[in-house]
C-alpha positions as CSV (number, residue, x, y, z in Angstrom):
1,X,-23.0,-24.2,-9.7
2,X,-22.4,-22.6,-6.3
3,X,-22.6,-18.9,-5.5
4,X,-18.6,-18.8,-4.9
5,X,-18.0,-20.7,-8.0
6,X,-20.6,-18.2,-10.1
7,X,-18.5,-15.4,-8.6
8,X,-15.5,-16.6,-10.2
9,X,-16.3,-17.3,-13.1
10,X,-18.0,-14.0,-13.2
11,X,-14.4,-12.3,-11.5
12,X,-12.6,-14.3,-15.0
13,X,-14.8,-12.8,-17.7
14,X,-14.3,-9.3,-16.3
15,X,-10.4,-9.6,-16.7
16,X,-10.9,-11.4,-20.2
17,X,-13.4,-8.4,-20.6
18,X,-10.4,-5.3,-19.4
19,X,-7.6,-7.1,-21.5
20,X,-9.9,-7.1,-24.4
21,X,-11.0,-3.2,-23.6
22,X,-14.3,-4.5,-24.4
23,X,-16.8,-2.2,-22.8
24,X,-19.9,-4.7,-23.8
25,X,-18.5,-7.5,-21.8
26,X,-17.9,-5.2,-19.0
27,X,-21.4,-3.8,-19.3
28,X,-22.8,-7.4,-19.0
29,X,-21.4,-7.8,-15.5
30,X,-22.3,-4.8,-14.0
31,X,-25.8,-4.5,-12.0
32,X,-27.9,-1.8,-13.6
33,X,-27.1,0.7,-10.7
34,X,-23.7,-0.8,-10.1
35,X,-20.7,2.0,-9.3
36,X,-17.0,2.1,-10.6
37,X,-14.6,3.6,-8.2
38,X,-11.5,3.9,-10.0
39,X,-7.9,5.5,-7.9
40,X,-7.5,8.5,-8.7
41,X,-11.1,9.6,-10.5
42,X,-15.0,10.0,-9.1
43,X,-17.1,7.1,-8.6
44,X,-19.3,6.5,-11.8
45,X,-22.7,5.3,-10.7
46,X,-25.6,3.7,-13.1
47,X,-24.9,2.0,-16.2
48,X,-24.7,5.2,-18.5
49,X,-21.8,6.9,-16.2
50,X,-19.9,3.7,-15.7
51,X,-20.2,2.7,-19.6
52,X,-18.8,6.3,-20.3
53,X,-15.7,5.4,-17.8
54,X,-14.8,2.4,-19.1
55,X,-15.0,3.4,-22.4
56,X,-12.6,6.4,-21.6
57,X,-10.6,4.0,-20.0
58,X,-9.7,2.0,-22.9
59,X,-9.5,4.9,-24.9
60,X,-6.2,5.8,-23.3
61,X,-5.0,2.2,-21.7
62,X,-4.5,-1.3,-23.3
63,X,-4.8,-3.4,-19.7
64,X,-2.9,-7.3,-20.3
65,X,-3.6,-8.3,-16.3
66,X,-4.3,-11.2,-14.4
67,X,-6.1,-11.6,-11.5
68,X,-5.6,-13.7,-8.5
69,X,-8.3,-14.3,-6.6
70,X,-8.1,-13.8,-2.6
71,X,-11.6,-14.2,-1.6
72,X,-15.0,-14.7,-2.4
73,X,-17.6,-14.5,0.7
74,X,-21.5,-14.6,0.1
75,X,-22.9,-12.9,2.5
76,X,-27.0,-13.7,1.8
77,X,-28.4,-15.0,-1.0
78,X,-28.4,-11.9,-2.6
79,X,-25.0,-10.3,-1.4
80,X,-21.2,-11.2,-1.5
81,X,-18.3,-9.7,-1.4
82,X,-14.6,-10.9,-3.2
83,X,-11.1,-9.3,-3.0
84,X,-8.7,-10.2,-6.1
85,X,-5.1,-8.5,-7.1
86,X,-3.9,-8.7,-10.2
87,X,-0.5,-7.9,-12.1
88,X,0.3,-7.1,-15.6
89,X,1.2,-4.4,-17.8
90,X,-0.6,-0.7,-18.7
91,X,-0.2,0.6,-21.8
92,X,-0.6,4.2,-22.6
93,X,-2.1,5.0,-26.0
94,X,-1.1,9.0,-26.1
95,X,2.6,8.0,-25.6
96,X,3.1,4.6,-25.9
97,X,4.7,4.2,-22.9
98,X,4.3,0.5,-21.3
99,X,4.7,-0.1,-17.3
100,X,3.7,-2.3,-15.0
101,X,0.7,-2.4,-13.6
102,X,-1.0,-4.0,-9.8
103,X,-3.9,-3.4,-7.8
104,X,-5.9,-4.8,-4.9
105,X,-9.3,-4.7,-6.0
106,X,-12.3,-5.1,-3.9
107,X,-15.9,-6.4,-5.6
108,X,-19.5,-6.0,-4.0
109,X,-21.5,-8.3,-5.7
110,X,-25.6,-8.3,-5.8
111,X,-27.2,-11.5,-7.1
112,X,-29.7,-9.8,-9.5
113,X,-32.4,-12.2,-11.1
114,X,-30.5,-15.4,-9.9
115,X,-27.4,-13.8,-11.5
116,X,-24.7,-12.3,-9.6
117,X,-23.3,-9.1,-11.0
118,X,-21.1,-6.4,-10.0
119,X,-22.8,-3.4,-7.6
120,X,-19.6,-1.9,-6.9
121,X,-16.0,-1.9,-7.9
122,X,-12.6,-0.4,-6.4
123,X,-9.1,-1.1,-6.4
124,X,-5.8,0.9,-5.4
125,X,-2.5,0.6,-6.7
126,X,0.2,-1.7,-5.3
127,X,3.0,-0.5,-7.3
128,X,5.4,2.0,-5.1
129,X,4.4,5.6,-5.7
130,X,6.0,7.0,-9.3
131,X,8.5,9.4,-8.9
C-alpha cells in the first residue's frame, strides 16, 4: 500500500470513528504526542488531554459527517500533510437541537513505526457565522 493510499484509509476510519463518537478508534489514530486543535477551544496535546477532548466532545455532539478528501502530500518518509472538508449534521445532546455542520480540516501526519498516524489536527468552520 502507498503512503497516500495509507493516509486515506487512515483519514476514513477517523470519520467512521467521529460519527460513531467512539473515542477508542479515535485514540488509535492519534500519535502518542499528537495535538487536537479544535475552533473555538485550546489545543489538547498528548494522548491523556486529547482522549479527555474528544470524549467531552461526544458527550455533548452526535457528529453524522463525511469527509471529502482534498489532499494528501508526503512530505518524507516520516511526514505528510492532507487537507479534507466534510459536511453533515451536529447534533446537540443538552437541547436536541440538529444543524448543519462543515469544516476545512487540515491533518499533520507522522509515520510512527511504519504507521502513519495523526500528530496534529485542526479545522474551522465553513458554515456563515450564526446569528
Amino acid at each position: 500500500m502507498s503512503d497516500v493510499q495509507a493516509i486515506t484509509a487512515l483519514l476514513v476510519r477517523y470519520e467512521e470513528a467521529l460519527n460513531q463518537s467512539d473515542t477508542e478508534a479515535v485514540m488509535k489514530l492519534y500519535a502518542g504526542d499528537g495535538i487536537f486543535m479544535p475552533q473555538h477551544f485550546p489545543s489538547s496535546g498528548g494522548a491523556d488531554a486529547v482522549r479527555r477532548a474528544y470524549e467531552g466532545t461526544f458527550f455533548a455532539i452526535q457528529l453524522t459527517v463525511k469527509f471529502k478528501i482534498e489532499e494528501v502530500h508526503p512530505v518524507s518518509s516520516d511526514w505528510a500533510f492532507a487537507r479534507t472538508n466534510s459536511v453533515g449534521t451536529v447534533l446537540v445532546h443538552a437541547t436536541g437541537d440538529s444543524s448543519a455542520e462543515a469544516n476545512q480540516e487540515l491533518f499533520v501526519l507522522q509515520n510512527v513505526e511504519g504507521e502513519w498516524k495523526i500528530a496534529r489536527y485542526c479545522f474551522s468552520t465553513t458554515n456563515p457565522p450564526r446569528a
